[in-house]
C-alpha positions in Angstrom: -36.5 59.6 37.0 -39.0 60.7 34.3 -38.3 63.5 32.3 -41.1 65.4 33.7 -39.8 65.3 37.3 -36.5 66.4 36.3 -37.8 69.5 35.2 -39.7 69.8 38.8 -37.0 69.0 40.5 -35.8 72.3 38.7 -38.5 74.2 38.6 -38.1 76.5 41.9 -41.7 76.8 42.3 -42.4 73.3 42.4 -39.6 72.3 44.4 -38.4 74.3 47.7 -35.3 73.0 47.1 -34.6 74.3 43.6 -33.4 77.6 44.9 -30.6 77.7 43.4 -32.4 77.4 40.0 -33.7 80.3 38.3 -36.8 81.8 35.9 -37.6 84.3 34.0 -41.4 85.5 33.5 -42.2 86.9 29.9 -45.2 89.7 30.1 -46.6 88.7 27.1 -50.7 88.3 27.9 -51.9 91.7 29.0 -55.4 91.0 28.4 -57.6 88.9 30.9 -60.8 87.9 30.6 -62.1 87.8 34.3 -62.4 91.2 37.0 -61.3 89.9 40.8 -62.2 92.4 43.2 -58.9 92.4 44.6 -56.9 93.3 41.5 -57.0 96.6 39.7 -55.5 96.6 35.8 -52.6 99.4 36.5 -49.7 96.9 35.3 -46.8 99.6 35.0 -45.8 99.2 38.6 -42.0 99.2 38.8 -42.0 99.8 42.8 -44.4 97.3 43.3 -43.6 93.6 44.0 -46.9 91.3 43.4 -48.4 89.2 40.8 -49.4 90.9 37.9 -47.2 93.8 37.8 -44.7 94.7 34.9 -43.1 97.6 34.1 -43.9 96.8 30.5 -45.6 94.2 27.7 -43.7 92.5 25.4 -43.9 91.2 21.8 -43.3 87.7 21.2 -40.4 89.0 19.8 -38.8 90.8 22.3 -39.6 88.3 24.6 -37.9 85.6 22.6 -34.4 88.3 22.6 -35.0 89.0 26.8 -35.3 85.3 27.2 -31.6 84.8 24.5 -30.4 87.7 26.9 -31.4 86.2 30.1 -29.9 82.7 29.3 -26.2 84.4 28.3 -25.9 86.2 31.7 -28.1 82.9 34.1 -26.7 79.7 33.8 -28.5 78.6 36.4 -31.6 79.3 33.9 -34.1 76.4 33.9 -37.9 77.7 33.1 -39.5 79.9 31.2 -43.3 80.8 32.8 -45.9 83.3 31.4 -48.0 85.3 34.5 -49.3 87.9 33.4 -50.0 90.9 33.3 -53.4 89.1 32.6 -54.4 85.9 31.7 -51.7 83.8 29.8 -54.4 81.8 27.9 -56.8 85.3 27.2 -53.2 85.9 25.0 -53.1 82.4 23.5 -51.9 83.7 20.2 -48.7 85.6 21.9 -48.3 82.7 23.9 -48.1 80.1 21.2 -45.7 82.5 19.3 -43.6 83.5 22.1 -42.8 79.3 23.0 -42.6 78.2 20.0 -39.6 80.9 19.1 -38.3 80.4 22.4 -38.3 76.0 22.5 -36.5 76.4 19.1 -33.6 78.6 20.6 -33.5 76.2 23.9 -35.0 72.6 23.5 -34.2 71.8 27.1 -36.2 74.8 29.4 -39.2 74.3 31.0 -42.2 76.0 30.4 -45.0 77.1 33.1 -47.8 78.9 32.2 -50.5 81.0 35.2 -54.1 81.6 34.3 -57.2 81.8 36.3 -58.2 78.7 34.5 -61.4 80.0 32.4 -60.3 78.8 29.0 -58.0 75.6 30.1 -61.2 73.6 28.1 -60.1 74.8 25.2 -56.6 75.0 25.5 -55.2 72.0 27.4 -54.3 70.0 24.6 -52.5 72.5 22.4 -50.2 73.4 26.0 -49.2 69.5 25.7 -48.4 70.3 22.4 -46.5 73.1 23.3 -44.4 71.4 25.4 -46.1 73.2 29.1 -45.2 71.2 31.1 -46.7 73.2 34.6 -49.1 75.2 34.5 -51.0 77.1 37.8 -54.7 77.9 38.1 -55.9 80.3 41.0 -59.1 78.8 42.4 -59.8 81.1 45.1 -63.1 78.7 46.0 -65.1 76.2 45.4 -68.5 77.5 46.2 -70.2 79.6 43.6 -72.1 82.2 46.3 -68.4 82.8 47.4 -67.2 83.4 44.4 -69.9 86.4 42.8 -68.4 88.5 46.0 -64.9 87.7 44.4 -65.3 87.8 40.9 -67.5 91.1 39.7 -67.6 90.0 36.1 -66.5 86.9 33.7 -66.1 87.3 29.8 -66.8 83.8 28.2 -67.1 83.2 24.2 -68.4 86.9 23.6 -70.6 87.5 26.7 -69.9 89.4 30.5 -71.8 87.4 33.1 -71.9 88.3 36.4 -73.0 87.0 40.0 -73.4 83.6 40.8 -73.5 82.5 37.1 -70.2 84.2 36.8 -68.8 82.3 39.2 -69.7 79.1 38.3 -69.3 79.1 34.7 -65.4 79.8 35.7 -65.4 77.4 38.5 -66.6 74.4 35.9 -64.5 75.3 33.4 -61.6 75.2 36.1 -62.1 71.8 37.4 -62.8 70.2 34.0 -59.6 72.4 32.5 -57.7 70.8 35.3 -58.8 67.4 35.0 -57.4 67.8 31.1 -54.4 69.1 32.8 -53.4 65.7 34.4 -54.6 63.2 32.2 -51.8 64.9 29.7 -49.7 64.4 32.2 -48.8 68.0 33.2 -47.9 69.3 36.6 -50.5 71.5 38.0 -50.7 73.5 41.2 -53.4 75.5 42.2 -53.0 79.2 43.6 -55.7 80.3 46.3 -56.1 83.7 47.4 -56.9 83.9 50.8 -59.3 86.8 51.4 -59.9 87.7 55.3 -64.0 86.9 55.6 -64.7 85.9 51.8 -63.2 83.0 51.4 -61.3 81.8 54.0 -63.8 79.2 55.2 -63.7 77.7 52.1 -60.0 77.1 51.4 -59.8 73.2 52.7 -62.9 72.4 50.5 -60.6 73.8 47.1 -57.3 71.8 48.8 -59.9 68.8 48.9 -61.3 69.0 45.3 -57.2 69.7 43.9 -56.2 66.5 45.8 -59.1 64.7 44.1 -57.7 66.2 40.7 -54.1 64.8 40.9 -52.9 68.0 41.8 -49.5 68.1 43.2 -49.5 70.8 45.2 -51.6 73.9 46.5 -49.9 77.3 47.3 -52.4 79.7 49.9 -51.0 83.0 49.5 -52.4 86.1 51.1 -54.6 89.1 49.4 -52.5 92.0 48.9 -54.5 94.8 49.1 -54.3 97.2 46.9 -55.7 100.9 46.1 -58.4 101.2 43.9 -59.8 97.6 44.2 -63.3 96.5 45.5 -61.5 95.1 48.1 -58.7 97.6 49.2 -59.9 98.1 52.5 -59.9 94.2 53.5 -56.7 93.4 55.9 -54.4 91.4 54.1 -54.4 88.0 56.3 -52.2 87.3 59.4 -49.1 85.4 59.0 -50.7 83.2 62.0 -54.2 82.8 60.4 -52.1 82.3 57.0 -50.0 79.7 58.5 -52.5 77.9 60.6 -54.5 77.2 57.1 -51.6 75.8 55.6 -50.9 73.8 58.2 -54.4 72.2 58.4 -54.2 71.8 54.4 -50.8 70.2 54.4 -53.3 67.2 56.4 -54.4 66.7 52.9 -52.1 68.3 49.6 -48.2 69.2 49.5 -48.2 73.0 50.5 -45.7 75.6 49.0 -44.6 77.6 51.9 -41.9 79.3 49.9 -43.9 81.5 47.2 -42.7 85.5 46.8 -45.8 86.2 44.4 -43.6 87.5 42.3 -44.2 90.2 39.6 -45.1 89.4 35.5 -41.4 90.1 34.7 -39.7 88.4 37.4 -36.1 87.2 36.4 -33.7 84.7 38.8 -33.8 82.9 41.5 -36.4 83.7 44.1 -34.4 85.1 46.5 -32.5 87.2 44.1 -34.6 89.4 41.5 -33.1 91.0 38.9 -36.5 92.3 37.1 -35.8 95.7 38.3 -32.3 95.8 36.6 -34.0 94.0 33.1 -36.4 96.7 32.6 -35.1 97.9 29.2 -33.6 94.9 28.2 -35.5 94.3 24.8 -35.4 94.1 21.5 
């Protein structure tokens, strides 16, 4: 076995049977550099339980001393992932930092990385270098019409587009990101969003275009909807409908079926989250 899939086989989000493992997310990227209509930028959620939520940001530094802290009390501790509160690769300064202090502490843990894939381009090499070995892009379509009513703005090298052009400036740099992605040889899975008459028409065309991009897996997860977005008054999709789409895209691409979209400062296993216990523990 290669090193790379022995750290899937301990990565819990790459493998359903990894449970036992755990990881710890570092809120170290609170900028992001696109707008979803279904996400509103109010981070300091500590009753909340979704992507994107932290009760607070973190240096470099004091992620490096909640990751020493972490690895003392988990020895069951395996990766390491950045997810937010925005985009891990808007941050790419705290994110360099933050791994390179952490990989010379522990040489062994796995890092994972989230972003929505707008500046992978640039970045894909220097994550190789960094020793990311899985990283997770959110392509909520492959259709540029679909995604101006999904995206309401995209800021790329100094300039907010908007609309279709929006849309498709993030989609290419997305695929081509990805395509980097796996010739390096990292794991990549691809988060959709499935978003109740936006979207969900499209979802086997994105499962489609990952399998043709050596992606190992895609995980279909459904919109939370939440107050103050464009889209809070969209239903968050049916277990059945949510199922039933997984079910056709498993024809195609391994499907996680066992995500908890869990928050920017999730800590342990996923069945067992201690982030709500870990709030103050920093430097």
């Amino acid at each position: 076995m290669s090193k790379i899939d022995e750290k899937t086989e301990r990565h819990p989000c790459y493998n359903c049977a990894a449970h036992q493992y755990a990881r710890i997310h570092l809120p170290i990227a609170p900028k992001c550099n696109i707008s979803c209509n279904y996400c509103v930028r109010k981070f300091d959620c500590p009753n909340e339980s979704r992507p994107g939520v932290t009760t607070t940001v973190l240096t470099p530094g004091e992620a490096l001393e909640r990751y020493k802290q972490a690895k003392q009390k988990l020895d069951n501790l395996t990766v390491a992932g950045v997810a937010g509160p925005g985009d891990a690769l808007a941050n790419f300064e705290n994110l360099s930092q933050t791994l390179h202090m952490i990989r010379a502490y522990d040489s062994e843990v796995t890092f994972c990385i989230s972003t929505n894939g707008l500046m992978l381009p640039r970045y894909a090499s220097e994550l190789a270098a960094l020793g990311v070995s899985h990283v997770t892009v959110t392509v909520n379509t492959v259709n540029s019409g679909i995604g101006a009513q999904i995206y309401r703005y995209v800021d790329y090298e100094g300039k907010r587009y908007t609309g279709r052009e929006a849309a498709e400036i993030l989609l290419s740099n997305q695929l081509k990101g990805i395509a980097m992605l796996s010739e390096s040889g990292i794991v990549c899975k691809v988060n959709i969003v499935m978003i109740h008459g936006i979207n969900d028409k499209d979802i086997l065309n994105v499962v489609k275009k990952a399998r043709e991009l050596n992606v190992m897996m895609t995980n279909i997860m459904p919109m939370i909807p939440v107050k103050g977005s464009v889209f809070e008054k969209i239903g968050k999709t049916s277990e059945k409908a949510l199922w039933e789409m997984r079910e056709e895209c498993g024809r195609y691409l391994k499907q996680m079926l066992h995500c908890r979209q869990c928050r920017a400062d999730a800590v342990g296993t996923l069945d067992h989250d201690h982030s709500a216990e870990w709030q103050q523990i920093v430097s």
